[in-house]
N, C-alpha and C positions, 0 to 999 in steps of 0.2 A: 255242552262244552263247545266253545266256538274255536273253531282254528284260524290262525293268524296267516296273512297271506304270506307267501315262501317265494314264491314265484311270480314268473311275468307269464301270462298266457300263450304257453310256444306253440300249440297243438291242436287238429283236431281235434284230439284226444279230450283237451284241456274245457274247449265248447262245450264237447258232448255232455262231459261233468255240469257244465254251470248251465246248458239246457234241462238238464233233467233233474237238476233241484232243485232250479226256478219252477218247472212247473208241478213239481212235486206240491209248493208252495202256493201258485197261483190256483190251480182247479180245486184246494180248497178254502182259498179266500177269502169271508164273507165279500168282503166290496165289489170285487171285480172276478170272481171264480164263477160264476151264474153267465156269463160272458163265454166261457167256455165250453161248460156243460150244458147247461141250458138251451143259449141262443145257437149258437154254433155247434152243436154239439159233436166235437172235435172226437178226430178219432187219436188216440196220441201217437198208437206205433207208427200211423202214415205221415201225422205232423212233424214229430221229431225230428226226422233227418232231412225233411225241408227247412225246418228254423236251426239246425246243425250245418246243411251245408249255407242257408243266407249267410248267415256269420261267419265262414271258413270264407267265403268269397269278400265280404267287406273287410275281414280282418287281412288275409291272408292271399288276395286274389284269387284263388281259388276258386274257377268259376262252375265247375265239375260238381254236379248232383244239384244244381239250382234252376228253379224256373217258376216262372210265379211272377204273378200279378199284386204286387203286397197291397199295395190303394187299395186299388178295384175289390180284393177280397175283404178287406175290413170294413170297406164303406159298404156293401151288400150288409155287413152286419151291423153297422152304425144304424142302417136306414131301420134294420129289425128293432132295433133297441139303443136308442143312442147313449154313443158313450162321450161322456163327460170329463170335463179336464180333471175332476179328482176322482176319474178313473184311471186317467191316464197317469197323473201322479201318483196312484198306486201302484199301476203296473212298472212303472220306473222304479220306484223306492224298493218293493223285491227284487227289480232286477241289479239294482246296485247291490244289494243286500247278499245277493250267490255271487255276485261277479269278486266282490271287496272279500268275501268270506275264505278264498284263498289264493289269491291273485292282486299282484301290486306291478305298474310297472306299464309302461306306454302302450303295450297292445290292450291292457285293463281299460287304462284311460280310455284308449278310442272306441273300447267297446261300449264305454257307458257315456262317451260323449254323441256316437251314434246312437245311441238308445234312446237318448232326449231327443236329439235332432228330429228322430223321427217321432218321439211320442208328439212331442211340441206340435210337427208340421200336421199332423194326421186329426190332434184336436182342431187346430184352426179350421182345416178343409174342412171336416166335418160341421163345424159350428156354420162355417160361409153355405155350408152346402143344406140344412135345414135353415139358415133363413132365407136363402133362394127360394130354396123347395115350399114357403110358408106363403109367397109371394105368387108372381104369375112364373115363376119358372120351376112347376110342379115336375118336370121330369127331370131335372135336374140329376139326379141319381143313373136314369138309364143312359145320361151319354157319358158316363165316366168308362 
């Protein structure tokens, strides 16, 4: 049974929800959950409240419990395993998918309009950053 959105996103509280049934959803994936487990192999209770407060801070200013490198960390796992723009259009389409699941309403919006922004900019780099890397600018990766 799917629940209809009710609200606008007011809260931490509200994040925590839609981080933890995105990735309830993502790590087991087929397309893009090997990404997680596999390459990365993520720990989630440590992840969590990094990708909780990212979003408290871009939603909500809230700059308290964030710090992190977001590039630098995924391109280290691009270089492991590249990810592909219909990885990245998966990991988008679940994340609209918990955001929309019960949240309607301009902070929703900007959370999924930042969610592209950034799937979008992170394929590009990655794509720019192995044909570098294929070329004479093989280190490419370690001056990021």
């Amino acid at each position: 049974m799917t629940t209809q959105p009710v609200q606008d996103i007011a809260s931490i509280d509200d994040i925590q929800d839609i981080v933890e049934r995105f990735y309830g959803l993502l790590l087991n994936d087929e397309q893009v959950g090997f990404f997680f487990t596999d390459v990365a192999a993520i720990d989630l209770p440590a992840h969590l409240p990094r990708i909780v407060a990212f979003w408290n801070s871009l939603l909500f200013g809230v700059r308290a419990g964030f710090q992190g490198r977001v590039y630098e960390a995924h391109a280290a796992l691009d270089a492991k395993s590249p990810m592909r723009p219909e990885h990245f259009e998966r990991w988008l389409t679940l994340w609209r998918q918990e955001v929309d699941r019960r949240h309607a309403g301009p902070k929703a919006d900007l959370m999924k309009t930042r969610a592209a922004a950034i799937a979008d900019s992170m394929a590009k780099a990655f794509e720019t950053a192995r044909q570098a890397s294929s070329g004479d600018n093989a280190d490419f990766y370690s001056a990021l």
